[in-house]
N, C-alpha and C positions, 0 to 999 in steps of 0.2 A: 504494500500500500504506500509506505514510503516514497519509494522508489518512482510509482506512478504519480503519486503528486510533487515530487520533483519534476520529472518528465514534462505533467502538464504544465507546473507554474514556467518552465525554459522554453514551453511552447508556446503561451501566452506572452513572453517577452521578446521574443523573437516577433513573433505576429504584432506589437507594439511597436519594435523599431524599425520594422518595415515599413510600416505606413507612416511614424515618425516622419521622416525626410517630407511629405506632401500633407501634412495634418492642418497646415497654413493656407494649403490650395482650395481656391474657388472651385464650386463643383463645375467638372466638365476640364481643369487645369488640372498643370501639372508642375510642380518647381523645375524651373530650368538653370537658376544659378547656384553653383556648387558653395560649399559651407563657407572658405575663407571669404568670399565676397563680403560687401557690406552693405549691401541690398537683397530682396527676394524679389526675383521676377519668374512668372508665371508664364507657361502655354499652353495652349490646347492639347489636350490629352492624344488626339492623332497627331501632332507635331510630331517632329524628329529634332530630340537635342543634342547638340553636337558641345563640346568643352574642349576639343580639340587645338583649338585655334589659339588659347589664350582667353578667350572674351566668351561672354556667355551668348548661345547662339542656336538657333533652333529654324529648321526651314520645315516645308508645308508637305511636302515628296517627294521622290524620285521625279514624276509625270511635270509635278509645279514647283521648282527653286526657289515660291517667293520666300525671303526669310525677313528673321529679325533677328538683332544680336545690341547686347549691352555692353558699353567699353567705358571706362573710367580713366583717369590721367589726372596727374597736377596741373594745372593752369601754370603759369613761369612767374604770372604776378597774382598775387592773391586779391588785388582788388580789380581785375579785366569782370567787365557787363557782359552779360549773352549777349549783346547788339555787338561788343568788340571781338567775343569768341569766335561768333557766326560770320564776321565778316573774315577772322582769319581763315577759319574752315570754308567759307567760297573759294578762296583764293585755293585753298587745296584741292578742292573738288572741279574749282574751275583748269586743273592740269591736269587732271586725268580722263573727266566725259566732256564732248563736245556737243551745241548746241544746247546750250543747259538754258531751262529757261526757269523761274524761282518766282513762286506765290507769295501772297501778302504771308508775316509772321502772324501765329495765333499765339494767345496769353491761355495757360493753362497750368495747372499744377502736377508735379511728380512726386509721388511719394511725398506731398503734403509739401513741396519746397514749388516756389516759383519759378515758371519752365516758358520754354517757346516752342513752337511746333514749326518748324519747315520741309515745305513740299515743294520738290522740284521734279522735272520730267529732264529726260539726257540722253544723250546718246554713246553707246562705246562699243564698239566694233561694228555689226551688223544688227545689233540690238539696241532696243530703246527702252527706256526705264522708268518708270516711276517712283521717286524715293519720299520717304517721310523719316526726318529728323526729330527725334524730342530730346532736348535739351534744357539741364538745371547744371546749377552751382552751389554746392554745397560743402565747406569746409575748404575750399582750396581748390575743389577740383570740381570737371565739368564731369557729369554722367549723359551718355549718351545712348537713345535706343534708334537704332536708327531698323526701318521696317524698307526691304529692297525688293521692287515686283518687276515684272515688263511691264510696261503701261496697258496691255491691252488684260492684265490679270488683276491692275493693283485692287480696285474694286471689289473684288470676289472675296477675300482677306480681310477688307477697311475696319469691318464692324470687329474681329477679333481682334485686329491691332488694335484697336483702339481701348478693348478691354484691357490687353495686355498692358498698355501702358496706364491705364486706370486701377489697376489691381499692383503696380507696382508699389514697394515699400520699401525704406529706408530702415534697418536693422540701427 
């Protein structure tokens, strides 16, 4: 008897820290950033997360590459505006896709911190693009989600990116 409720209580502790890691997740999510981060970001349960890269990062299928992925950095000055960030990040985006063309900024919140949203369409190689930026500053550094479709898919996605970045938090 012993023995058996030993068993079961290692079996109920196991089955507790399995679902541990997602006990945060919105029903239908799934955690997609690994423990050292200092955020929780969420995807859809059919997503594909990838950690591979460095950055937290999850695309939609084989069939559809749209993804999304979170990337963090220190800013160089602690006191740069997202209007000063965004304009160095154009200038890097404007050297890699050509034909970029860049929507009004939206004011929005990330993980409770003040953020801005930019959307732009682009082109690189034989493909066109639609991108969505959400960006905040928090402690010294910007956080970054940035959500990458072909323009003729970004749609199809809009309403879960857009959760995903509503269900973000800051740890």
């Amino acid at each position: 008897m012993k023995r058996f409720l030993t068993l079961a209580l290692a079996l109920a502790m196991l089955t507790m820290t399995g679902c541990g890691a997602d006990a945060d997740a919105p029903t239908g999510y799934k955690t997609a950033s690994g423990e050292a981060a200092d955020y929780a970001f969420f995807v859809p349960d059919d997503w594909t997360v990838d950690l591979t890269t460095g950055a937290t990062s999850a695309y939609c299928s084989t069939e559809d590459p749209s993804s999304i992925s979170v990337m963090a950095w220190e800013l160089p000055n602690t006191d740069t505006t997202l209007d000063e960030w965004w304009e160095m990040n154009l200038e890097d985006i404007s050297m890699v896709f050509r034909n970029l063309e860049v929507a009004e900024p939206e004011t929005l919140t990330l993980g409770g911190v003040h953020a801005q949203k930019y959307v732009y369409t682009a082109e690189l190689g034989e493909f066109s693009y639609k991108i969505q930026q959400t960006a905040a500053i928090k402690g010294g550094s910007v956080y970054l989600v940035t959500y990458t479709s072909l323009a003729d898919t970004y749609d199809a996605h809009l309403e879960e990116v857009n959760n995903m970045v509503s269900f973000f938090l800051f740890k």
